[in-house]
PDB file of N, CA, C and O in Angstrom:
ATOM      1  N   UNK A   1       0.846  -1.175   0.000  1.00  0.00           N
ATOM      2  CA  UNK A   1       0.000   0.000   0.000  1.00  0.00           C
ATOM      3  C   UNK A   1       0.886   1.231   0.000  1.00  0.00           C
ATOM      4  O   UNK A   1       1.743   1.460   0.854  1.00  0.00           O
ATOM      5  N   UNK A   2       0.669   1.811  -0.785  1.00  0.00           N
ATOM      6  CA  UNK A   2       1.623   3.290  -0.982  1.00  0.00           C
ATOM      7  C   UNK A   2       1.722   4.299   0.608  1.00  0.00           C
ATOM      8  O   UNK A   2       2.611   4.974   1.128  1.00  0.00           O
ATOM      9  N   UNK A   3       1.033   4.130   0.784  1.00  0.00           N
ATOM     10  CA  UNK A   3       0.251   5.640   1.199  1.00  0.00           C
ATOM     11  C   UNK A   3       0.379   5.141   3.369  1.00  0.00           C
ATOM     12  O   UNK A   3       0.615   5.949   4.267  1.00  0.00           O
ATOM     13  N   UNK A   4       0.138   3.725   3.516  1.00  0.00           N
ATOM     14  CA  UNK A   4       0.792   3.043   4.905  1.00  0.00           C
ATOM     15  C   UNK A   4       1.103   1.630   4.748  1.00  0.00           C
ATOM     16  O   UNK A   4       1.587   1.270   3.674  1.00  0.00           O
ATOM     17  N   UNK A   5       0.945   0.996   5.437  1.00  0.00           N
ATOM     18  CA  UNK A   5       1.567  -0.445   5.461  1.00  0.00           C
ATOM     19  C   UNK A   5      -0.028  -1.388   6.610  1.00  0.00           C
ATOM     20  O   UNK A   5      -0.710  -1.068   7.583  1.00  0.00           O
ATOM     21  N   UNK A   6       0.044  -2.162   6.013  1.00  0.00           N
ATOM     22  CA  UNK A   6      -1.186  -3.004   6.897  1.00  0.00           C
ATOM     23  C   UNK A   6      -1.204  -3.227   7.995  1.00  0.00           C
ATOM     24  O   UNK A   6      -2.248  -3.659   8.483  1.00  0.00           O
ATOM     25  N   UNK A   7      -0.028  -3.015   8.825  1.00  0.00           N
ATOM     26  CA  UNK A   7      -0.316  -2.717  10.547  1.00  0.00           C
ATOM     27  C   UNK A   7      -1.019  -1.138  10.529  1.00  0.00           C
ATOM     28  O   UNK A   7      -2.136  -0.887  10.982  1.00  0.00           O
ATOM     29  N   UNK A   8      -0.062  -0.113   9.877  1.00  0.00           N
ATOM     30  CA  UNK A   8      -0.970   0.883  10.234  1.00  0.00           C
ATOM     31  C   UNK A   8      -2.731   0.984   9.898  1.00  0.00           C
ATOM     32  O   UNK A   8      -3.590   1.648  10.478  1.00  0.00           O
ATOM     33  N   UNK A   9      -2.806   0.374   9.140  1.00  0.00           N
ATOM     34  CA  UNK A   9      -4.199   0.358   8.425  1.00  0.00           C
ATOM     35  C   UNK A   9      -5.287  -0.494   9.684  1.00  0.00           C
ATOM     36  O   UNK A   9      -6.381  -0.157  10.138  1.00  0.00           O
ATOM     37  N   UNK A  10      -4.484  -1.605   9.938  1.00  0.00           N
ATOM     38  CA  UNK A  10      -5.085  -2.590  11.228  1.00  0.00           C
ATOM     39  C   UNK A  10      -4.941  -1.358  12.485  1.00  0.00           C
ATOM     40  O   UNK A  10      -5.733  -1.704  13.362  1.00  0.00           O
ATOM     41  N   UNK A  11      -4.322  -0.216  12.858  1.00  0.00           N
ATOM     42  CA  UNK A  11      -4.423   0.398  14.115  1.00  0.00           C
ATOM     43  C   UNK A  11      -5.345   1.395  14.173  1.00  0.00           C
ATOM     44  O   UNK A  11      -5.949   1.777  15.175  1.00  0.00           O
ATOM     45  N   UNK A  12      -5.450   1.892  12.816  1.00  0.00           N
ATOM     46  CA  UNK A  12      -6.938   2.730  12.599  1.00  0.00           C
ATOM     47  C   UNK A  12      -7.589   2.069  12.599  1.00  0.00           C
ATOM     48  O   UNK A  12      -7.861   1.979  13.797  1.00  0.00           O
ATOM     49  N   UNK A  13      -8.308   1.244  11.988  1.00  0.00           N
ATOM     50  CA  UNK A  13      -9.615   0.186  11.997  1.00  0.00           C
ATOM     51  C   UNK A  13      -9.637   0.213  13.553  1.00  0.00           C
ATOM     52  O   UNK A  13     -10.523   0.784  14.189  1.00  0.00           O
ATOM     53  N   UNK A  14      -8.789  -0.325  14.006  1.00  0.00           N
ATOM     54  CA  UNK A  14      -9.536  -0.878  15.493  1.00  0.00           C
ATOM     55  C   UNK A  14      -9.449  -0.096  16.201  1.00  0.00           C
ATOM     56  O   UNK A  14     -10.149  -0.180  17.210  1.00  0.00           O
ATOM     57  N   UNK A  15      -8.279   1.409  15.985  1.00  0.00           N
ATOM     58  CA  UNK A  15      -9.378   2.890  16.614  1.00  0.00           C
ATOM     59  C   UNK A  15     -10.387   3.163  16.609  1.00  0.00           C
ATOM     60  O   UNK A  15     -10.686   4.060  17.397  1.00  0.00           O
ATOM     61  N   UNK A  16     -11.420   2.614  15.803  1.00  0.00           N
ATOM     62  CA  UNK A  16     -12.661   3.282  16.082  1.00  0.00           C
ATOM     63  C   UNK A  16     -13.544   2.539  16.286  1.00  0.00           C
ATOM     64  O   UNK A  16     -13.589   1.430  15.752  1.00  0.00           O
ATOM     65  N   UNK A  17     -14.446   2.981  17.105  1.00  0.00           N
ATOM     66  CA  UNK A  17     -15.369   2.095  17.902  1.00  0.00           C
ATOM     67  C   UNK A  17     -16.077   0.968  16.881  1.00  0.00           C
ATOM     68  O   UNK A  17     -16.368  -0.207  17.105  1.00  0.00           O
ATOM     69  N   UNK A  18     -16.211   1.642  15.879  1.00  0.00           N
ATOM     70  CA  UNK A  18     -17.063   1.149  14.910  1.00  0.00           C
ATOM     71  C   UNK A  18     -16.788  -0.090  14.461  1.00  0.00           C
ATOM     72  O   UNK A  18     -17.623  -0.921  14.104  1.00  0.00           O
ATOM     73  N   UNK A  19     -15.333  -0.248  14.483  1.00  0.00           N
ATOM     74  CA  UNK A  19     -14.665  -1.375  13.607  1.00  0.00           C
ATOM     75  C   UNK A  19     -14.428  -2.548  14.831  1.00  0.00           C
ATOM     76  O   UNK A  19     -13.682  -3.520  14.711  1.00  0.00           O
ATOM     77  N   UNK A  20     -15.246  -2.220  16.034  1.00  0.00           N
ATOM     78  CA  UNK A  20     -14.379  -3.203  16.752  1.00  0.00           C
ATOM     79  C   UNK A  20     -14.870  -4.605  16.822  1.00  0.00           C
ATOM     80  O   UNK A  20     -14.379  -5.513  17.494  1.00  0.00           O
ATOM     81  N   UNK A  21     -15.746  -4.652  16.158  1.00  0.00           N
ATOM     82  CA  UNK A  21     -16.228  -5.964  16.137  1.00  0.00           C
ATOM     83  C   UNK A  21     -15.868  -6.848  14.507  1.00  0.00           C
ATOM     84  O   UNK A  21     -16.411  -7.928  14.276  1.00  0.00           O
ATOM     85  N   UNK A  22     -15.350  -6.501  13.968  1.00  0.00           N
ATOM     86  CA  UNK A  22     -15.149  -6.686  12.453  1.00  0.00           C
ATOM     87  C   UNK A  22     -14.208  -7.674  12.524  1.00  0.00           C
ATOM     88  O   UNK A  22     -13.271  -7.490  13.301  1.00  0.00           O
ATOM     89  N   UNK A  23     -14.253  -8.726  11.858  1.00  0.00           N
ATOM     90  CA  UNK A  23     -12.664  -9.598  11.978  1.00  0.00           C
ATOM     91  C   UNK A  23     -11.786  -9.543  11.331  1.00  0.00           C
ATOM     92  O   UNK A  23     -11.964 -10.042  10.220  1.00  0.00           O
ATOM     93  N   UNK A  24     -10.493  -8.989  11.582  1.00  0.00           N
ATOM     94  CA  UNK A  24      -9.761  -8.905  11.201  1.00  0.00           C
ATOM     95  C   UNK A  24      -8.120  -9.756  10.794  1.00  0.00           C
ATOM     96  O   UNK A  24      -7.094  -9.792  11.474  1.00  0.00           O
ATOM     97  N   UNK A  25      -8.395 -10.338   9.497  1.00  0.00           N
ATOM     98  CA  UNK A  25      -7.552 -11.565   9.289  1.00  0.00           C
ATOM     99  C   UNK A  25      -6.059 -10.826   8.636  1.00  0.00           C
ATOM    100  O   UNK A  25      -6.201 -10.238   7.564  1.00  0.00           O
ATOM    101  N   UNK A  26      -5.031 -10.842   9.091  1.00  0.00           N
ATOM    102  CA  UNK A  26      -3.872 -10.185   8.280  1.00  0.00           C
ATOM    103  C   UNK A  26      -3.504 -11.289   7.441  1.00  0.00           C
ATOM    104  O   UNK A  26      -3.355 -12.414   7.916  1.00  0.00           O
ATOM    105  N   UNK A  27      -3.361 -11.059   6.325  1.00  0.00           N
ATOM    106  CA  UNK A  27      -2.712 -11.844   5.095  1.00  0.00           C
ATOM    107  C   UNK A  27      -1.564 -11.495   4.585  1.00  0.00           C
ATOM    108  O   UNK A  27      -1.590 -10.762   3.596  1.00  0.00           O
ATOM    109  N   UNK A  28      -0.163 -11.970   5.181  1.00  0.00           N
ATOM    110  CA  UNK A  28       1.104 -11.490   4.894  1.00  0.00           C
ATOM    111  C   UNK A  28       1.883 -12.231   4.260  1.00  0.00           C
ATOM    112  O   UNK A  28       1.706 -13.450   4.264  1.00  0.00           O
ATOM    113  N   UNK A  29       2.896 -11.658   3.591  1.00  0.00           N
ATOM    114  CA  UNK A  29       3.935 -12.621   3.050  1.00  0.00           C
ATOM    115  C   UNK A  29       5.138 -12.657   4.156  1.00  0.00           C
ATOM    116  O   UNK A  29       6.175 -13.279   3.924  1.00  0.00           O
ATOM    117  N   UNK A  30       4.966 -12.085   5.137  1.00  0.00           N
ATOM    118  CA  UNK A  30       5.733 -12.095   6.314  1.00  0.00           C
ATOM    119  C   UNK A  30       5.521 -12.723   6.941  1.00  0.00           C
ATOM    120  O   UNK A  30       4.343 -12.699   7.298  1.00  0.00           O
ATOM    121  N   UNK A  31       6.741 -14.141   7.810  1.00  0.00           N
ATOM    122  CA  UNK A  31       6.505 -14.802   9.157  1.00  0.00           C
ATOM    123  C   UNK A  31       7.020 -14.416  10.058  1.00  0.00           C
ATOM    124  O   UNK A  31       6.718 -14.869  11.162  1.00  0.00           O
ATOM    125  N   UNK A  32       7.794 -13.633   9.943  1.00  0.00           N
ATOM    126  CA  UNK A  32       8.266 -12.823  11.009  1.00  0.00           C
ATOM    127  C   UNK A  32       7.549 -12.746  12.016  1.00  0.00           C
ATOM    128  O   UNK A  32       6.398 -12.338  11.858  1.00  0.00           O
ATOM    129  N   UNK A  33       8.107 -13.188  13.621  1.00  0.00           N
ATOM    130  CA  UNK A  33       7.436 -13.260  15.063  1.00  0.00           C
ATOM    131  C   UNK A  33       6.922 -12.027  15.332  1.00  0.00           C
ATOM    132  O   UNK A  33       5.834 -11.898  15.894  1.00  0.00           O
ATOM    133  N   UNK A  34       8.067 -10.466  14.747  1.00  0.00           N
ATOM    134  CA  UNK A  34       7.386  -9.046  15.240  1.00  0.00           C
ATOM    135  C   UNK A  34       6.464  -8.807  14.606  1.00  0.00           C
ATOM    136  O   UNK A  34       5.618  -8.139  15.202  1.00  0.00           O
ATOM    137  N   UNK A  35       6.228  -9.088  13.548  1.00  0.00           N
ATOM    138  CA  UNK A  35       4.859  -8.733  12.789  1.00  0.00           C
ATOM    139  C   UNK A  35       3.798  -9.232  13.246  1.00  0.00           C
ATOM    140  O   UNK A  35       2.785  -8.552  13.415  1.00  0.00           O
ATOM    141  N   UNK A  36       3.905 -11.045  13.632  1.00  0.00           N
ATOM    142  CA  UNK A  36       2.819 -11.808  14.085  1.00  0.00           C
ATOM    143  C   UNK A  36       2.466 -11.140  15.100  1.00  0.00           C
ATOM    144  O   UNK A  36       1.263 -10.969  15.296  1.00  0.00           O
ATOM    145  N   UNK A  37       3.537 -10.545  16.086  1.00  0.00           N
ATOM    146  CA  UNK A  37       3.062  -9.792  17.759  1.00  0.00           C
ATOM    147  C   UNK A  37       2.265  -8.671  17.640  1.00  0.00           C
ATOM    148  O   UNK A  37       1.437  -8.186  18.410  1.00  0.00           O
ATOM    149  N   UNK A  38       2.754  -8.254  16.257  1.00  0.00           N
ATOM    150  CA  UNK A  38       2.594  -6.471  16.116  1.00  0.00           C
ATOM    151  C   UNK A  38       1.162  -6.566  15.841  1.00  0.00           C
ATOM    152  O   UNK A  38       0.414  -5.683  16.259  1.00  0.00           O
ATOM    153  N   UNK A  39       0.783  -7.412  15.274  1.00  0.00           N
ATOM    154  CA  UNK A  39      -0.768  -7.515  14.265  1.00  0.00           C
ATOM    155  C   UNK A  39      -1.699  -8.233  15.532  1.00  0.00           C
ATOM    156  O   UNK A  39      -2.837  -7.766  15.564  1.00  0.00           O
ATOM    157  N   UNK A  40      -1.547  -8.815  16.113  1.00  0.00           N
ATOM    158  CA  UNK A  40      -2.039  -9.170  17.488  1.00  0.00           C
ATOM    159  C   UNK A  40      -2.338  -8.503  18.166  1.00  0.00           C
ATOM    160  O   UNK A  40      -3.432  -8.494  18.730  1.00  0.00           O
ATOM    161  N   UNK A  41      -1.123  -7.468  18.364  1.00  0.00           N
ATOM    162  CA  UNK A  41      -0.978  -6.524  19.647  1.00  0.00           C
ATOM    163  C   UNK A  41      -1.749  -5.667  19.028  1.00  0.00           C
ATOM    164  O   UNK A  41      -2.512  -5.512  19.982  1.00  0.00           O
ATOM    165  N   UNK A  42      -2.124  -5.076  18.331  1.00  0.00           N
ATOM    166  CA  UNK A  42      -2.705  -3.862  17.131  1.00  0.00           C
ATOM    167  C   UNK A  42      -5.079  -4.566  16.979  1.00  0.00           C
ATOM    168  O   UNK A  42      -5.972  -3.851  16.524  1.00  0.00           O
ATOM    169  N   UNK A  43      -5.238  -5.793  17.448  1.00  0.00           N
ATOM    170  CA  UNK A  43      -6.183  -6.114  17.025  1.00  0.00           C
ATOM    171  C   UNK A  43      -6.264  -7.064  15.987  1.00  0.00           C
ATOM    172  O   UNK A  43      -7.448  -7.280  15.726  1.00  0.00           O
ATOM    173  N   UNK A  44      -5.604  -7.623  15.391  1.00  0.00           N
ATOM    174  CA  UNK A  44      -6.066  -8.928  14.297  1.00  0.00           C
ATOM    175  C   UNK A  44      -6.395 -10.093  15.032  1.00  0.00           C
ATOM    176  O   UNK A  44      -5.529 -10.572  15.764  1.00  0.00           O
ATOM    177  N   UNK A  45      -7.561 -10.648  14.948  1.00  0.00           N
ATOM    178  CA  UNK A  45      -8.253 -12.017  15.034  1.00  0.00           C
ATOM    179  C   UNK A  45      -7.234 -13.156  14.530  1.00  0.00           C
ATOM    180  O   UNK A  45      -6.960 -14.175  15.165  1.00  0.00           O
ATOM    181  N   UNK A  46      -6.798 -12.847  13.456  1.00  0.00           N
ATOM    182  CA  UNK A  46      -5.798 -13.934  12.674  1.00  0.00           C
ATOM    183  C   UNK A  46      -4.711 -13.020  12.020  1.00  0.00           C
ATOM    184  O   UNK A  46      -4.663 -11.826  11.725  1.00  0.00           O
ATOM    185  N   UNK A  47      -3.766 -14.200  11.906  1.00  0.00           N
ATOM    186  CA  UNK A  47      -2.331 -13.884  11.422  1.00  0.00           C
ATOM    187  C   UNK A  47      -1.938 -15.180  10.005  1.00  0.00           C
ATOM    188  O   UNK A  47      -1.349 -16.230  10.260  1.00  0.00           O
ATOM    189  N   UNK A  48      -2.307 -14.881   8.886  1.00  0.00           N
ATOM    190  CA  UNK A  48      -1.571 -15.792   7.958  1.00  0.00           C
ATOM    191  C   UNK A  48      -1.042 -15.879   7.519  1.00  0.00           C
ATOM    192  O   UNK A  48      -0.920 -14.655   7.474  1.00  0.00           O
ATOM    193  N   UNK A  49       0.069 -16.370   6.581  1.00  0.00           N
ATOM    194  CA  UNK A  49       1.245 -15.938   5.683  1.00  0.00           C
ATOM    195  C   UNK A  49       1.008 -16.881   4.888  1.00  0.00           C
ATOM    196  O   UNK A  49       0.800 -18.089   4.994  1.00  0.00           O
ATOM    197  N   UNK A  50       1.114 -15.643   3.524  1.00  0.00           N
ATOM    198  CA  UNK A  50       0.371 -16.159   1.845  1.00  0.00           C
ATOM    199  C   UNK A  50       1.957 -17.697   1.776  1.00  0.00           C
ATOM    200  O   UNK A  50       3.133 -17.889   2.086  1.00  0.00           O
ATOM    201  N   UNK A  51       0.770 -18.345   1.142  1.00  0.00           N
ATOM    202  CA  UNK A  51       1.616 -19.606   0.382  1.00  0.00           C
ATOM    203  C   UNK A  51       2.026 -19.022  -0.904  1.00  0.00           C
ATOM    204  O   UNK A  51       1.543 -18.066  -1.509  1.00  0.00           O
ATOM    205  N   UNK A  52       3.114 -19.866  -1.229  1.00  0.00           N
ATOM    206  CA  UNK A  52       3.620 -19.088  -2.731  1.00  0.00           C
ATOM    207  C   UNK A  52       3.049 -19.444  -3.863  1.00  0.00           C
ATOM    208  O   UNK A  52       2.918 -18.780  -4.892  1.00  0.00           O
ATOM    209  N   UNK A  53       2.587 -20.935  -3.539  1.00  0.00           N
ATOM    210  CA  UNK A  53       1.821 -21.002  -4.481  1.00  0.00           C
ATOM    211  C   UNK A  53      -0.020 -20.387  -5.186  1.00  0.00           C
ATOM    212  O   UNK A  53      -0.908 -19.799  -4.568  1.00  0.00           O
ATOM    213  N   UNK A  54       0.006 -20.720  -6.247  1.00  0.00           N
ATOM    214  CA  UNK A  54      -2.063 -19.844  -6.699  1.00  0.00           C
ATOM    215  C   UNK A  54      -2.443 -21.126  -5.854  1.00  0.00           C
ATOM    216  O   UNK A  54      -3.018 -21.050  -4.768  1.00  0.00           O
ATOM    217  N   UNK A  55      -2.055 -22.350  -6.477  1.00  0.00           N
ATOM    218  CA  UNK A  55      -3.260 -23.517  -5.660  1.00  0.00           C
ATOM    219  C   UNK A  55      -3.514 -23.502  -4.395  1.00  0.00           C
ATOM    220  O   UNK A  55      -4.635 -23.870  -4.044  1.00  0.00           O
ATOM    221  N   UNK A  56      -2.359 -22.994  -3.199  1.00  0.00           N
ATOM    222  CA  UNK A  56      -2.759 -22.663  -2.061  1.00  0.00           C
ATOM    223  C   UNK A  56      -3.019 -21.805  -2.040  1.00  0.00           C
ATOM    224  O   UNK A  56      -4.249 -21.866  -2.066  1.00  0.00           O
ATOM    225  N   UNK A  57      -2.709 -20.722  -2.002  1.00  0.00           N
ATOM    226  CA  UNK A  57      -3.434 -19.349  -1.537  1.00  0.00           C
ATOM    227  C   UNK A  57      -4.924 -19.266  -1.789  1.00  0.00           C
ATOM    228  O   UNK A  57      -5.721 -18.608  -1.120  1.00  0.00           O
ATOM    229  N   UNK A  58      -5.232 -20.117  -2.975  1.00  0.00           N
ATOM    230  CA  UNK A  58      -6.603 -20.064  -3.343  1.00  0.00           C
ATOM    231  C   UNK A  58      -7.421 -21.034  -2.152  1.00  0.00           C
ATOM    232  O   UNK A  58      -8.470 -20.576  -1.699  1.00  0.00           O
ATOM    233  N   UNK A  59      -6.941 -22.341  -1.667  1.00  0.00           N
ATOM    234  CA  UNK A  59      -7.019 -22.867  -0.774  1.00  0.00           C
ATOM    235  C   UNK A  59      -7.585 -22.062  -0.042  1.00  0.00           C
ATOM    236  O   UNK A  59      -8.663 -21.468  -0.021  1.00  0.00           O
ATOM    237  N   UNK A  60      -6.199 -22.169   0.889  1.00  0.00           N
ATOM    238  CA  UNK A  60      -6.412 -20.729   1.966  1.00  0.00           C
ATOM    239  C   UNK A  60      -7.597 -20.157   2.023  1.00  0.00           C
ATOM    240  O   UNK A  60      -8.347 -20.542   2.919  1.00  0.00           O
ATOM    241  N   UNK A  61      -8.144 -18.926   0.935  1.00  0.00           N
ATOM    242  CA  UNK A  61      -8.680 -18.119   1.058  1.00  0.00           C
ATOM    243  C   UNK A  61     -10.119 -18.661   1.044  1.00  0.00           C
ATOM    244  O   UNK A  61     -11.082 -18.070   1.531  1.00  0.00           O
ATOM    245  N   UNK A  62     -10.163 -20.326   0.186  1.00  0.00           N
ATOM    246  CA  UNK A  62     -11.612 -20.491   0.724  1.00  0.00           C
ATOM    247  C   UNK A  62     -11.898 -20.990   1.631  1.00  0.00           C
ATOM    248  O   UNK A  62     -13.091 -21.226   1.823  1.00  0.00           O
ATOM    249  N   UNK A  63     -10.750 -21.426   2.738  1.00  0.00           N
ATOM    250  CA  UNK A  63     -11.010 -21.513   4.131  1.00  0.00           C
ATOM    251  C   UNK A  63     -11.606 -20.895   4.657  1.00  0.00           C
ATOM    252  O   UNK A  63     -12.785 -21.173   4.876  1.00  0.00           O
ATOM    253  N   UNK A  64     -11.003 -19.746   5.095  1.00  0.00           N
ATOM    254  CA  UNK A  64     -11.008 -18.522   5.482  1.00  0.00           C
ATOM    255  C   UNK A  64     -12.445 -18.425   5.286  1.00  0.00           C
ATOM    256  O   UNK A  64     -13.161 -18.329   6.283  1.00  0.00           O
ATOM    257  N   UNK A  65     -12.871 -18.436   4.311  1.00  0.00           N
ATOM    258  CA  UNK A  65     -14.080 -17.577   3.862  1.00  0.00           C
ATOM    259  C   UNK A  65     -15.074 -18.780   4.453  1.00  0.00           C
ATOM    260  O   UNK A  65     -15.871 -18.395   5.309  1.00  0.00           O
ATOM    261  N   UNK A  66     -15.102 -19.715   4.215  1.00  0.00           N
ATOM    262  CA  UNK A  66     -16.213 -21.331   5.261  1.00  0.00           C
ATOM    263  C   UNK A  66     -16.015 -20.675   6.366  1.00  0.00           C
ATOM    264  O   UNK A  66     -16.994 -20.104   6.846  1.00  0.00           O
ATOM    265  N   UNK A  67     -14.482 -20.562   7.186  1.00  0.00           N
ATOM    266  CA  UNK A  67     -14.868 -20.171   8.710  1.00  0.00           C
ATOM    267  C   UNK A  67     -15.340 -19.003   9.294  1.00  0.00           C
ATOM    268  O   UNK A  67     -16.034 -18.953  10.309  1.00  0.00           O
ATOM    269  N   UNK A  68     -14.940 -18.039   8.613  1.00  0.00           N
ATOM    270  CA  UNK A  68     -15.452 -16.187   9.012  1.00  0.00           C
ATOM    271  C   UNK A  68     -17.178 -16.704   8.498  1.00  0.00           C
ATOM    272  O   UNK A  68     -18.131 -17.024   9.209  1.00  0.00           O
ATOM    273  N   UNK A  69     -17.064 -16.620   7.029  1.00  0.00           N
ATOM    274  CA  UNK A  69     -18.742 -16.213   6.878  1.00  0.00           C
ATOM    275  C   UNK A  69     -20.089 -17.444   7.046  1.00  0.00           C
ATOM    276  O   UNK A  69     -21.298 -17.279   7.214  1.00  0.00           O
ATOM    277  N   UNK A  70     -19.326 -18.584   6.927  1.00  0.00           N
ATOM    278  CA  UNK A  70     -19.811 -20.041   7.248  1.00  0.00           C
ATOM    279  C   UNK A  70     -20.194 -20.508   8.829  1.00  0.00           C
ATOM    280  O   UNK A  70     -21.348 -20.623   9.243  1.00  0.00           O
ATOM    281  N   UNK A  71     -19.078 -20.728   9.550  1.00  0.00           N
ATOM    282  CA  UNK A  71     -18.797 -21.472  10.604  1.00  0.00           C
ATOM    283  C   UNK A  71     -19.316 -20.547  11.748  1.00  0.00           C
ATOM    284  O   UNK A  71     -20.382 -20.864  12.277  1.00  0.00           O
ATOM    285  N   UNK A  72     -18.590 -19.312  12.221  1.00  0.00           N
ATOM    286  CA  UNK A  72     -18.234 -18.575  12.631  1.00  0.00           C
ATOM    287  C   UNK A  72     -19.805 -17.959  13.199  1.00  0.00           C
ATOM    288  O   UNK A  72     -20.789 -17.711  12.502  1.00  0.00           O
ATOM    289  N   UNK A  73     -19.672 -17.829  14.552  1.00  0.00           N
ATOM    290  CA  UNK A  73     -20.916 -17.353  15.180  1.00  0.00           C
ATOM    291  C   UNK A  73     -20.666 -15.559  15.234  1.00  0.00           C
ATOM    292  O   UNK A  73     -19.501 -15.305  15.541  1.00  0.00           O
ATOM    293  N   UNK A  74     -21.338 -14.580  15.048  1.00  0.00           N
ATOM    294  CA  UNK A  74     -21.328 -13.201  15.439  1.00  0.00           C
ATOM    295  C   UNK A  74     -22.754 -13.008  16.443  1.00  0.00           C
ATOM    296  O   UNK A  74     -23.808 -13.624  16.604  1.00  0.00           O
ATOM    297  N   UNK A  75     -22.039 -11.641  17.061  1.00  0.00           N
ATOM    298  CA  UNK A  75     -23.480 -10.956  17.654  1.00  0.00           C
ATOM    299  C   UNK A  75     -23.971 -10.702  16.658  1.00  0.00           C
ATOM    300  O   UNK A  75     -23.420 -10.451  15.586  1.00  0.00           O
ATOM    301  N   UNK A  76     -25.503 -10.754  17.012  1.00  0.00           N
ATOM    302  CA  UNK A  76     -26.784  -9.349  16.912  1.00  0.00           C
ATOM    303  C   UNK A  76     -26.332  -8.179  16.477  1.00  0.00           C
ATOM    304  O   UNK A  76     -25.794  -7.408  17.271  1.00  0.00           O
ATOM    305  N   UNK A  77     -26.513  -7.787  14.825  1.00  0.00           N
ATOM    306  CA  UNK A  77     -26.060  -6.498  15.206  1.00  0.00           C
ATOM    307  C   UNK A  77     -26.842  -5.328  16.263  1.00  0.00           C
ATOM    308  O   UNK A  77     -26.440  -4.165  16.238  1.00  0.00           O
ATOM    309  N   UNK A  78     -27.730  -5.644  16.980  1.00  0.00           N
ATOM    310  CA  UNK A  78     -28.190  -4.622  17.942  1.00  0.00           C
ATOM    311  C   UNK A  78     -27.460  -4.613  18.725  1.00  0.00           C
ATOM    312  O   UNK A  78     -27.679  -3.728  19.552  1.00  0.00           O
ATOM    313  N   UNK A  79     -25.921  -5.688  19.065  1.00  0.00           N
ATOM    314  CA  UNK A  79     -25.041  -5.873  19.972  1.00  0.00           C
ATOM    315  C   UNK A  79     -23.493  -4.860  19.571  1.00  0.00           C
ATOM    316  O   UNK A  79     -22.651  -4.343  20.305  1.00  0.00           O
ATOM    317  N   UNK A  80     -23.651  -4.908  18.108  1.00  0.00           N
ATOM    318  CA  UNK A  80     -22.621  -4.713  17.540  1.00  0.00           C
ATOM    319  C   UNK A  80     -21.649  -3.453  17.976  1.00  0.00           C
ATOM    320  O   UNK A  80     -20.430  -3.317  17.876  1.00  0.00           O
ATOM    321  N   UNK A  81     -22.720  -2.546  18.523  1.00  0.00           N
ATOM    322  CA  UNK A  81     -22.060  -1.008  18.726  1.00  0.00           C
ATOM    323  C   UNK A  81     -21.703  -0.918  20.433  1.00  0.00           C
ATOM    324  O   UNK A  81     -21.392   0.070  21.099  1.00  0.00           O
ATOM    325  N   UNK A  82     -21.836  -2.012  20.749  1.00  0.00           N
ATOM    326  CA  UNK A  82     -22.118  -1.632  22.869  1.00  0.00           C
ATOM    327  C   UNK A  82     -20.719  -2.988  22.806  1.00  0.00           C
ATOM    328  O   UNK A  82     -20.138  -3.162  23.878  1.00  0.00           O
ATOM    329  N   UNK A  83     -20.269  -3.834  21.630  1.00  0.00           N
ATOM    330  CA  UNK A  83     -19.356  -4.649  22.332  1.00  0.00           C
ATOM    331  C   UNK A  83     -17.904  -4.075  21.858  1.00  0.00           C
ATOM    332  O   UNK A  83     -16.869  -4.577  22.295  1.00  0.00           O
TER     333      UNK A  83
END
């Protein structure tokens, strides 16, 4: 991203009240332990690091997508703004 880098982008989001319920999955090409801490410490739900390959990453991403929008229980949004 030109303009910040996806931790900064993850520390606004979860500045504001609004975003605090949103899940936030980081998708990095970084395994780096400070990043994994940093993105943790900052609010990310998850920490992944892209496979190099298309067949996984594509994998991956339809994981991801069964457990967030599939699996995955949320509040009420009448809950959404008070949690």
């Amino acid at each position: 991203m030109p303009r910040c880098n996806g931790l900064e982008v993850l520390e606004r989001l979860r500045g504001t009240s609004l975003h605090g319920v949103i899940p936030i999955v980081v998708f990095s090409s970084s395994n780096h332990p400070r990043d994994v801490e940093n993105a943790y410490r900052l609010g990310a739900n998850a920490y992944l690091v892209k496979p190099t390959s298309t067949t996984q990453r594509n994998e991956m991403i339809r994981t991801i997508r069964a457990f967030w929008l599939q699996l995955n229980q949320v509040p009420p949004a009448s809950l959404a703004g008070r949690i």
